[in-house]
N, C-alpha and C positions, 0 to 999 in steps of 0.2 A: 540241561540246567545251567551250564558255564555259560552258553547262550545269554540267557535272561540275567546273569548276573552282569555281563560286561554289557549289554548295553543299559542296565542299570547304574553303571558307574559313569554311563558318558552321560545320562542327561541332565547333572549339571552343566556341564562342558559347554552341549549343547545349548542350554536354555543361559547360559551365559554369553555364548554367542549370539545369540536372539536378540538380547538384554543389547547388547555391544553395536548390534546392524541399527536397531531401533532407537539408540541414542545417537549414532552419527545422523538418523535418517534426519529425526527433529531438529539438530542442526541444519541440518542441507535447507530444510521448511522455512528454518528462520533466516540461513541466509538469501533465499532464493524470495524472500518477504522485503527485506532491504533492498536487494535488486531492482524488482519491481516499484518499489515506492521510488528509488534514483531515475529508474526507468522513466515512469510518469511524470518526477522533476524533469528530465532531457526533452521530451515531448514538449512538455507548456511551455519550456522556455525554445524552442524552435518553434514551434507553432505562435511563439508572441515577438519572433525575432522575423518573422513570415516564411517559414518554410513551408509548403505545401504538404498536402495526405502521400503524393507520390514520391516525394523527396524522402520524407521520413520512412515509409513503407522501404524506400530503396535500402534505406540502414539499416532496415530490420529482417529484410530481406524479405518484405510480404509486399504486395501491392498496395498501392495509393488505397484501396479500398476495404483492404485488410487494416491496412491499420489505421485508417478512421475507425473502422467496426469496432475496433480493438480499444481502443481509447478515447475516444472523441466521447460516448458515455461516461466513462470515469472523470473528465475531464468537465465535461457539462457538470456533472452533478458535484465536484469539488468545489468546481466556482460558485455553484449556488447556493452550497452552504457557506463560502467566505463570503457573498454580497447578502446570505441573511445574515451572518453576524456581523456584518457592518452597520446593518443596516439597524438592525437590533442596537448593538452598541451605540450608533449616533443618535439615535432616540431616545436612549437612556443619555448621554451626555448633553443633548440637548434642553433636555426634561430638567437636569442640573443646572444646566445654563440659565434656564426660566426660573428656576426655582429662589436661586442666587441673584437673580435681577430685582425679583419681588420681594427679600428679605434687604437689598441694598434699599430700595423703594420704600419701607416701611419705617 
């Protein structure tokens, strides 16, 4: 019965240690989230400075083909949502533009 009482006494202990792993982890999560987005800043702007898939791969330590795989998706689909709200946005400014010409006009 002494048995079942001490380890009754540690499972706060324990379950505070639990509590303790699982807050550092979410950290680690959110740092290793920042990484990755600086990460994919380094890439665009090598890749816009002309560095090659093999060059970058070299930094990364994966192959020219690894890290195309790796980023060259994230990378397409970033851009093409910045050239659809460009695109978006100049149509709406545009649309302003016209609008502001036909009330000077009237």
């Amino acid at each position: 019965m002494a048995k079942h009482a001490a380890k009754r006494r540690r499972q706060p202990a324990v379950r505070a240690a639990e509590k303790g792993g699982l807050d550092r982890l979410g950290a680690v999560v959110e740092r290793r989230a920042r990484l990755d987005d600086e990460m994919r800043g380094c890439v665009v702007l090598a890749r816009k400075g002309g560095a090659t898939w093999a060059e970058i791969g070299q930094v990364l330590g994966v192959t020219g083909a690894g890290a195309r795989q790796r980023w060259q998706p994230e990378l397409s689909d970033g851009l093409r949502t910045i050239h659809r709200a460009l695109r978006v946005g100049g149509e709406a400014a545009g649309t302003r533009r016209s609008a502001g010409r036909e009330a000077d006009a009237s």
